[in-house]
C-alpha positions in Angstrom: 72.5 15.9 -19.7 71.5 16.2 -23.2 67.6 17.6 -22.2 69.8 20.4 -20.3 72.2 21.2 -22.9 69.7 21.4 -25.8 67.7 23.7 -23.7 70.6 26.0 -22.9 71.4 25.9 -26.8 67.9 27.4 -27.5 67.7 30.0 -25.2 70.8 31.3 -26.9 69.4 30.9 -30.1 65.7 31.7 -29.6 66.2 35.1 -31.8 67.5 33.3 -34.7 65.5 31.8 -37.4 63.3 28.8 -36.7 64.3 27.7 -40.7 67.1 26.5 -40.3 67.5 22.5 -41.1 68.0 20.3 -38.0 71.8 18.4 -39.1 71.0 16.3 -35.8 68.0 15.5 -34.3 68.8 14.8 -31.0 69.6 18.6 -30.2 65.3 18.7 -30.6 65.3 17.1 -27.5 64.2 19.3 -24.6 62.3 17.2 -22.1 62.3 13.0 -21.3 59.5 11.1 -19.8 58.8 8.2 -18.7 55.2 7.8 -19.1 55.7 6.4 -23.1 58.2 3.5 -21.4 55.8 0.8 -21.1 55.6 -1.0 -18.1 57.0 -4.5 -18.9 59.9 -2.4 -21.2 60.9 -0.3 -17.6 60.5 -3.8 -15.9 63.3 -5.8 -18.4 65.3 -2.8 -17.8 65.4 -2.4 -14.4 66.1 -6.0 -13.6 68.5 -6.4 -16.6 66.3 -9.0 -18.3 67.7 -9.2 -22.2 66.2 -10.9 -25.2 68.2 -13.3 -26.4 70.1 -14.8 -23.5 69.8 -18.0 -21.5 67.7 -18.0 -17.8 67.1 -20.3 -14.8 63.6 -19.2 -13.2 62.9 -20.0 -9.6 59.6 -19.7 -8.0 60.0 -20.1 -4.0 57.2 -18.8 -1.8 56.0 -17.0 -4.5 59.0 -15.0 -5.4 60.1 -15.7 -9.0 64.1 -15.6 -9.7 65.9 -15.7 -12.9 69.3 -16.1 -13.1 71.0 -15.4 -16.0 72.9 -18.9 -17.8 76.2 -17.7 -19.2 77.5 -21.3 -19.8 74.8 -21.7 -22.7 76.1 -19.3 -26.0 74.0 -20.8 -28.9 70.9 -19.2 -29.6 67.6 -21.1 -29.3 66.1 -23.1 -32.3 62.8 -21.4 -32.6 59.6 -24.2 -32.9 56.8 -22.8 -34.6 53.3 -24.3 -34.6 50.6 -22.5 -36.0 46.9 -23.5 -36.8 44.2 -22.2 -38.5 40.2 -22.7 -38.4 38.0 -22.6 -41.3 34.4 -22.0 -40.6 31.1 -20.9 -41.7 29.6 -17.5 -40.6 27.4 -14.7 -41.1 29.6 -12.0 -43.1 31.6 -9.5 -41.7 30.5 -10.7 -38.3 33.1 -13.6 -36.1 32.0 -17.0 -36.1 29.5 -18.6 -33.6 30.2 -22.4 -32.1 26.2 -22.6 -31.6 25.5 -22.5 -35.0 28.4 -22.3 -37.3 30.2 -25.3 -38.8 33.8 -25.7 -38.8 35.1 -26.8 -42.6 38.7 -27.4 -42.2 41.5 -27.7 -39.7 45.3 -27.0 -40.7 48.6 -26.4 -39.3 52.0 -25.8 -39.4 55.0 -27.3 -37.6 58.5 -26.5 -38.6 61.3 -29.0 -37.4 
């Protein structure tokens, strides 16, 4: 593996000098962990769950299924909505329903 070789490399070379300019970076790597992987990341990964592609979920009995669609090719058309609140408030603190007013509503569909 890489964490091996890279390890071997700098025992050999532990009496040279530490100056010298890495060319490639991955021969810094001397140990891999998982801990940094987050949990849903490990989870995609593990189940082979990839962005971008089509899926039929399932829930039976509680169990949740998703089987991947490779009859559909074309990428979804992403719908945004977005909304935004204007109110009155106290500065610098977050707005209260009991007492604040709301001033304006807007939002934002694209088609």
């Amino acid at each position: 593996s890489v964490v091996q070789a890279n390890k071997k490399c700098m025992e050999a070379t532990a009496e040279q000098s530490s100056k010298a300019l890495v060319q490639d970076y991955s021969e810094c790597i001397t140990d891999i962990r998982e801990y940094d992987v987050p949990y849903y990341v490990r989870g995609s990964i593990d189940l082979g769950i990839h962005v971008g592609l089509w899926y039929t979920v399932a829930v039976e009995n509680g169990a949740t299924t998703l089987t991947q669609r490779p009859d559909l090719l074309e990428r979804a058309e992403p719908r945004i909505c977005a909304f935004d609140i204007e109110t009155t408030k106290v500065p610098l603190k977050f707005p209260d329903a009991r007492s604040d007013q709301i001033m304006m509503i807007s939002y934002m569909l694209n088609k």
